[in-house]
GUPAPA-360491 format. One record per residue (C-alpha): chain; residue number from 1; x, y, z. Coordinates in steps of 0.001 Angstrom, whole numbers, plus 500000, padded with zeros to 6 digits. Each point is the difference from the previous one (the first is absolute). Last residue first. Layout:
! GUPAPA-360491
+-------+------+--------+--------+--------+
| chain | resi |      X |      Y |      Z |
+-------+------+--------+--------+--------+
|     A |  NUM |      X |      Y |      Z |
...
+-------+------+--------+--------+--------+
***
This chain:
! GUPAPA-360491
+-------+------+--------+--------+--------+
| chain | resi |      X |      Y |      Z |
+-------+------+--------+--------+--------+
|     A |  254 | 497556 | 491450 | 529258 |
|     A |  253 | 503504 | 500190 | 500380 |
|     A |  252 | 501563 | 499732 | 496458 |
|     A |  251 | 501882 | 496882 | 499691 |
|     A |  250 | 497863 | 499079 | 496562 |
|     A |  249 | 500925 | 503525 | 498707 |
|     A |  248 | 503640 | 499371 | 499735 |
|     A |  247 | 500179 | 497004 | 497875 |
|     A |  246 | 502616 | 500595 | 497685 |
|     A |  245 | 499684 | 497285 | 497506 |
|     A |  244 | 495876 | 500821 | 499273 |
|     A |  243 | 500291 | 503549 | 500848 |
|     A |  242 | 502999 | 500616 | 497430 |
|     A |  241 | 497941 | 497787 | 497349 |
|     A |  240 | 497006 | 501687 | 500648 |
|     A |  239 | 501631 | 503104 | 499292 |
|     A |  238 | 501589 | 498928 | 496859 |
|     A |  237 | 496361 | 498802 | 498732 |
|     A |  236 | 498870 | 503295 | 500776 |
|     A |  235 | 502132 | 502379 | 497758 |
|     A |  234 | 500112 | 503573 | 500268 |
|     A |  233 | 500527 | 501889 | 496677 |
|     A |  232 | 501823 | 503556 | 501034 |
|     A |  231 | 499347 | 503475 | 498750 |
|     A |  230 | 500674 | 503534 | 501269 |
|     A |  229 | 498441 | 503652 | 499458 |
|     A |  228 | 501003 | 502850 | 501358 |
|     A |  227 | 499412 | 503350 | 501232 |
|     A |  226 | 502754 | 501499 | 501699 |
|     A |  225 | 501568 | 500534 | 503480 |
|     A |  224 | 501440 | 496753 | 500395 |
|     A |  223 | 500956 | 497327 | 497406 |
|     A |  222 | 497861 | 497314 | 499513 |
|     A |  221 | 500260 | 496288 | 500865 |
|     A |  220 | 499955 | 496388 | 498811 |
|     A |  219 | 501051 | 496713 | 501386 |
|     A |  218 | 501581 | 500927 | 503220 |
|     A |  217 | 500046 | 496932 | 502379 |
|     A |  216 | 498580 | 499757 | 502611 |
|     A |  215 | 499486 | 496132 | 500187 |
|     A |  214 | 496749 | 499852 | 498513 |
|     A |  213 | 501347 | 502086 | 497352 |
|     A |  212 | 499298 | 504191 | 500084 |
|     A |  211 | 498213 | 502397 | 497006 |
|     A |  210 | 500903 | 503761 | 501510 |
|     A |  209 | 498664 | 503373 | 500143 |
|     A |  208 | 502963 | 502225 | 501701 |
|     A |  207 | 497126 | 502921 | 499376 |
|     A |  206 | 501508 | 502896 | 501763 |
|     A |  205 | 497702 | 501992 | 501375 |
|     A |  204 | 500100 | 503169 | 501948 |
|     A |  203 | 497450 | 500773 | 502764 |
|     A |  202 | 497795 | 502093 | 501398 |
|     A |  201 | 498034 | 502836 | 497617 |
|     A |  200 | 500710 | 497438 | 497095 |
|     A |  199 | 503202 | 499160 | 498101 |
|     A |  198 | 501396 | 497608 | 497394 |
|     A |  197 | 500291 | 495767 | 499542 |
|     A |  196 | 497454 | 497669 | 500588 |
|     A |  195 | 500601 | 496735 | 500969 |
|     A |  194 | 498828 | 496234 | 498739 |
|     A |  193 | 501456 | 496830 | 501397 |
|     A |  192 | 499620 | 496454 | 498465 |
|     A |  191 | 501086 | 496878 | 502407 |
|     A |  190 | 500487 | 496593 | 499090 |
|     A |  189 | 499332 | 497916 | 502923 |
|     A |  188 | 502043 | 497443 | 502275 |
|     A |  187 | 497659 | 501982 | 502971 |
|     A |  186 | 503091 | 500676 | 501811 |
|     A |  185 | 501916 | 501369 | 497366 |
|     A |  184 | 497558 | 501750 | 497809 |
|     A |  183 | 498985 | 502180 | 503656 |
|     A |  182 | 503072 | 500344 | 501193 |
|     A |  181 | 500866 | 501822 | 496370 |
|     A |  180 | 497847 | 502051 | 499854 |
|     A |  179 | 500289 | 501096 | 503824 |
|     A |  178 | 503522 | 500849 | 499522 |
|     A |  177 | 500294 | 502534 | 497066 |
|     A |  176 | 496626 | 501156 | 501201 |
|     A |  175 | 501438 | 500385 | 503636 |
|     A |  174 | 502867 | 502147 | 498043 |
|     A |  173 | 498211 | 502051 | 498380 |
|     A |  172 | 497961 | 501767 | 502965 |
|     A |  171 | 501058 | 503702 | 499363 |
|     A |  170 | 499830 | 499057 | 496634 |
|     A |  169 | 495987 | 499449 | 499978 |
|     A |  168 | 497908 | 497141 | 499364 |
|     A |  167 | 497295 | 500779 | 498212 |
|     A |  166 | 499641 | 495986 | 498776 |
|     A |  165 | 498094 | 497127 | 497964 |
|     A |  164 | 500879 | 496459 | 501437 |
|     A |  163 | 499774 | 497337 | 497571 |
|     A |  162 | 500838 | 496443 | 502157 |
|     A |  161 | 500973 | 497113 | 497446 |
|     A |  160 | 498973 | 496130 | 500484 |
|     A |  159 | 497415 | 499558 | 502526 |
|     A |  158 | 498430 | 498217 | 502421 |
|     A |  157 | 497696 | 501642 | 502957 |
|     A |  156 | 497897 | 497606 | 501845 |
|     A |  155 | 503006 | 497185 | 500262 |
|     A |  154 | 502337 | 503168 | 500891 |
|     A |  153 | 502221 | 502377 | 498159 |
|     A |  152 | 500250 | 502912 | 502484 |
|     A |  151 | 498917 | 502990 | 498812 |
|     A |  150 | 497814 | 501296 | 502741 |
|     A |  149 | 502726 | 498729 | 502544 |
|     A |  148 | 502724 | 502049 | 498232 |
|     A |  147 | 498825 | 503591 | 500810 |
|     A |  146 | 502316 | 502035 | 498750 |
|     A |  145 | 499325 | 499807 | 496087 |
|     A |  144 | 495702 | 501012 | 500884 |
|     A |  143 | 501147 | 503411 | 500165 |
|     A |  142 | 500485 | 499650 | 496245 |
|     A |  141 | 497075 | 497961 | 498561 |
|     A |  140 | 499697 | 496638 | 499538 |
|     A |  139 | 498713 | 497381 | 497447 |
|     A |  138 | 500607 | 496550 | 500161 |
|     A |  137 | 500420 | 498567 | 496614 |
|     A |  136 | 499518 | 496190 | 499187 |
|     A |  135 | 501710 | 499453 | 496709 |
|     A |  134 | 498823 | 497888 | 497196 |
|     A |  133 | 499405 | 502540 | 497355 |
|     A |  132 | 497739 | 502182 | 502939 |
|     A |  131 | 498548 | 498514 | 502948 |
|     A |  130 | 499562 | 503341 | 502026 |
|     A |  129 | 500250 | 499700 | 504077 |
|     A |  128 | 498370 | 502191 | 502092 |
|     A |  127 | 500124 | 500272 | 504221 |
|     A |  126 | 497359 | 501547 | 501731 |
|     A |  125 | 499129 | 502454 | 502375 |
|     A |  124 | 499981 | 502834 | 498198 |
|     A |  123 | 500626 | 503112 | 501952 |
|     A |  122 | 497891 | 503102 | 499720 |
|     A |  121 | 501522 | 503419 | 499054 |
|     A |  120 | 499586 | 503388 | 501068 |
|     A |  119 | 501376 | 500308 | 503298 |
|     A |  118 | 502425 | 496780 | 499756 |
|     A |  117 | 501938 | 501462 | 497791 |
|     A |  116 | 501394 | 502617 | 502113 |
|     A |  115 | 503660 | 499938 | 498702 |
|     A |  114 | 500938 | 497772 | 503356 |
|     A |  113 | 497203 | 498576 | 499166 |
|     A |  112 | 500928 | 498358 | 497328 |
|     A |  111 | 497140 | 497329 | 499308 |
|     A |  110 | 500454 | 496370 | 500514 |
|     A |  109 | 497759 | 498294 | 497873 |
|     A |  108 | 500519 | 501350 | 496843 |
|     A |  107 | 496220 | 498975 | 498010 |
|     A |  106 | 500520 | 497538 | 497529 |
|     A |  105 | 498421 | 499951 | 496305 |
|     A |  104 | 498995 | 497642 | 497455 |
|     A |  103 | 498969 | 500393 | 496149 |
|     A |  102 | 499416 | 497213 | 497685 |
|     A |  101 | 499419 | 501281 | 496547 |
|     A |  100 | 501786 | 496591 | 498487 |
|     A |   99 | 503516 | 500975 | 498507 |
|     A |   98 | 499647 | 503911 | 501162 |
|     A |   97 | 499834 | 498510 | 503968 |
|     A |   96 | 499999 | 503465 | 501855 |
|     A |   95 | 501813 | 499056 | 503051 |
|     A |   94 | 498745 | 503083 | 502834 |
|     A |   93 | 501746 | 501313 | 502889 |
|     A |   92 | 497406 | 502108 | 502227 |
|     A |   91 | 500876 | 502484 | 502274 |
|     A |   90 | 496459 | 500678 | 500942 |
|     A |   89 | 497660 | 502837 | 501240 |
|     A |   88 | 496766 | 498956 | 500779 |
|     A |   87 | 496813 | 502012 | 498686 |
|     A |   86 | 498031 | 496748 | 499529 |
|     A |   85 | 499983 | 500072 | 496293 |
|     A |   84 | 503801 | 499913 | 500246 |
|     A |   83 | 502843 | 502732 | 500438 |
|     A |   82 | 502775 | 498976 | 498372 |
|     A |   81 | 504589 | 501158 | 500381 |
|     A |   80 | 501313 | 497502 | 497807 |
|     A |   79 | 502400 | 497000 | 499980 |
|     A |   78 | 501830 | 498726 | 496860 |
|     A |   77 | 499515 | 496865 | 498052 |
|     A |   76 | 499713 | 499511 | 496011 |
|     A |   75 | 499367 | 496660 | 498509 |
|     A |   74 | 500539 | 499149 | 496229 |
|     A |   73 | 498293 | 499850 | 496918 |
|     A |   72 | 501318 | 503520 | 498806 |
|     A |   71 | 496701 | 501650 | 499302 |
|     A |   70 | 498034 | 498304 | 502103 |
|     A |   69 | 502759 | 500990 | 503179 |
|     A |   68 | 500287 | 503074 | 498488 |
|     A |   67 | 496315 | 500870 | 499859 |
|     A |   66 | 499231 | 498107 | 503699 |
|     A |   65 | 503352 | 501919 | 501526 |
|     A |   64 | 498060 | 503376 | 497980 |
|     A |   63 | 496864 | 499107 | 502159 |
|     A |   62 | 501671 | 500000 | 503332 |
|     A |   61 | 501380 | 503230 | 499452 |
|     A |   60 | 496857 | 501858 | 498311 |
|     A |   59 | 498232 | 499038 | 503269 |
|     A |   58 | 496203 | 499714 | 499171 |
|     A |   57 | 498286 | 497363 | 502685 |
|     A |   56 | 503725 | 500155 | 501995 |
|     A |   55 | 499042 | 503493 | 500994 |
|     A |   54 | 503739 | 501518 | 499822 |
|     A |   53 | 501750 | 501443 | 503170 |
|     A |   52 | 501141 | 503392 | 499525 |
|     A |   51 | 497485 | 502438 | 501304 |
|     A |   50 | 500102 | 498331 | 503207 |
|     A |   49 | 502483 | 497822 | 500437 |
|     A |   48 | 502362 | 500957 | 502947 |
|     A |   47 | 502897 | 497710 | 499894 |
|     A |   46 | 500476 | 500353 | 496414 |
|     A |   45 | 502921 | 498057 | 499198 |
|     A |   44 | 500447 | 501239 | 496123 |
|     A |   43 | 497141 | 500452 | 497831 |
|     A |   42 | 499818 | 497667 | 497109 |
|     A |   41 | 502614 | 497458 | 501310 |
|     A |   40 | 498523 | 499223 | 503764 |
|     A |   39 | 502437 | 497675 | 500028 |
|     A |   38 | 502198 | 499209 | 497606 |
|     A |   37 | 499600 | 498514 | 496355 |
|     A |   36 | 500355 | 496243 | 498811 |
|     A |   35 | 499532 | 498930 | 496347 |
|     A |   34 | 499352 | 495807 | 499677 |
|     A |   33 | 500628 | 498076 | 496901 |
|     A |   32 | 502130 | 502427 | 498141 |
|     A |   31 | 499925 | 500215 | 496023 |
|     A |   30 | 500809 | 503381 | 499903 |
|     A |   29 | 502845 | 502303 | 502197 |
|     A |   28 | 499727 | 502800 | 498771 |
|     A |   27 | 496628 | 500681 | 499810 |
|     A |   26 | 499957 | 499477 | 504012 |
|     A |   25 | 501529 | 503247 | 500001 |
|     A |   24 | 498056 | 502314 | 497961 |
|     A |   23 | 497231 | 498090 | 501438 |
|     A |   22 | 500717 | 501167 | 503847 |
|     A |   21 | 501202 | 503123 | 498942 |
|     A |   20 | 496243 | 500819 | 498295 |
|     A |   19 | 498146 | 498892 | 503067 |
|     A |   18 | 501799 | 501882 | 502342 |
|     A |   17 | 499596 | 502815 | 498271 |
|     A |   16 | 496438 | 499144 | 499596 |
|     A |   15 | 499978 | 499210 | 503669 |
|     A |   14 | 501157 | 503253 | 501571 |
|     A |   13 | 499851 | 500033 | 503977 |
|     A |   12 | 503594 | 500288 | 500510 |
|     A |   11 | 502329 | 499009 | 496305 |
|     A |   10 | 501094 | 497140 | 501104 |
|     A |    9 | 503737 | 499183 | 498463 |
|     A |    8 | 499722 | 495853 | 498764 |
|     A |    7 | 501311 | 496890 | 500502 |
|     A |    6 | 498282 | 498107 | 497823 |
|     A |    5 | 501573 | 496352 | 500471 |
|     A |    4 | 499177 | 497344 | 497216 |
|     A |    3 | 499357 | 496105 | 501061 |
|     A |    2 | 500756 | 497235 | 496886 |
|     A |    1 | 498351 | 496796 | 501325 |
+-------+------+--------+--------+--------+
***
């Protein structure tokens, strides 16, 4: 499965220009099975949501990832800032299926609120894991990185690659470095990592977005500071055959 990184510079509270850098860049790089884009991509981290947040019945966001992802027969995933029918405010990750229509969504669990989050938003409560060309994909969502029980590869919650979409700012860098890769390491998981890079009223960003091995190990990346976009084909069967001869996950306490 070929994965593509948008790493891109949000433009605050502007989707069309969002939008439009998103598809300039995931136009070059074609052919891609699955295109992944940061959290919260169309608006930036928007702690407080009112008058930014997106009705999910009409948002222009969601409904250009179900254009490209028809267009381009592929899956797009990114997180975005919704308010639903029932006047919630959501964080909401969505896999928009292009190959079949099918469209699924998690809600970030752990909420930042250290940033204030947790005013505005409400928690999912559930995990969600896309079957997608073969792969079992758990889906998380920045914050969610240092909290390793919620991730933990378990009988009720198997997996092959963890996508976690990020705003994950420089002054914190180095726990993303880190927390990455401790969570594709102990989980024996491919690992797929989306950051933004640029500036909003409180932080700088670098990006760092990265494509990591079950065992850590850097398989893709992007360069800091700039938009970017980044390629890798992920195989399963090599996976299995790592988990299968190095049995890590079967001594896991349970």
């Amino acid at each position: 499965m070929k994965v593509t990184i948008l790493q891109t510079d949000i433009q605050w509270g502007n989707p069309f220009e969002n939008i439009k850098q998103a598809e300039s860049l995931l136009l070059t790089q074609p052919e891609s099975d699955l295109y992944v884009l940061p959290e919260m991509w169309s608006t930036g981290f928007a702690t407080q949501p009112q008058g930014l947040a997106e009705d999910e019945c009409d948002s222009v966001s969601l409904a250009w990832m179900r254009r490209m992802a028809h267009q381009h027969s592929c899956a797009i995933c990114g997180s975005l800032a919704i308010r639903t029918s029932d006047g919630n405010y959501h964080n909401r990750q969505y896999f928009v299926n292009g190959k079949n229509g099918d469209l699924q969504y998690y809600d970030k669990h752990h909420l930042f609120t250290y940033g204030g989050e947790n005013h505005y938003y409400q928690a999912g409560e559930s995990h969600t894991i896309v079957e997608y060309e073969g792969f079992r994909i758990l889906l998380l969502t920045c914050y969610d990185l240092r909290f390793p029980k919620w991730s933990r590869y378990a009988d009720d919650l198997q997996y092959d690659l963890i996508v976690c979409v990020a705003n994950w700012p420089e002054s914190r860098q180095n726990a993303f470095h880190i927390l990455t890769r401790a969570r594709a390491i102990e989980n024996m998981s491919y690992l797929v990592a989306v950051n933004r890079v640029g500036d909003d009223d409180y932080s700088h960003y670098r990006g760092c977005s990265c494509i990591l091995s079950p065992i850590g190990k850097m398989l893709a990346y992007c360069k800091p500071n700039i938009p970017q976009t980044v390629s890798y084909s992920l195989n399963l069967e090599s996976l299995r055959q790592k988990r299968a001869k190095f049995k890590v996950l079967e001594d896991r306490d349970r």
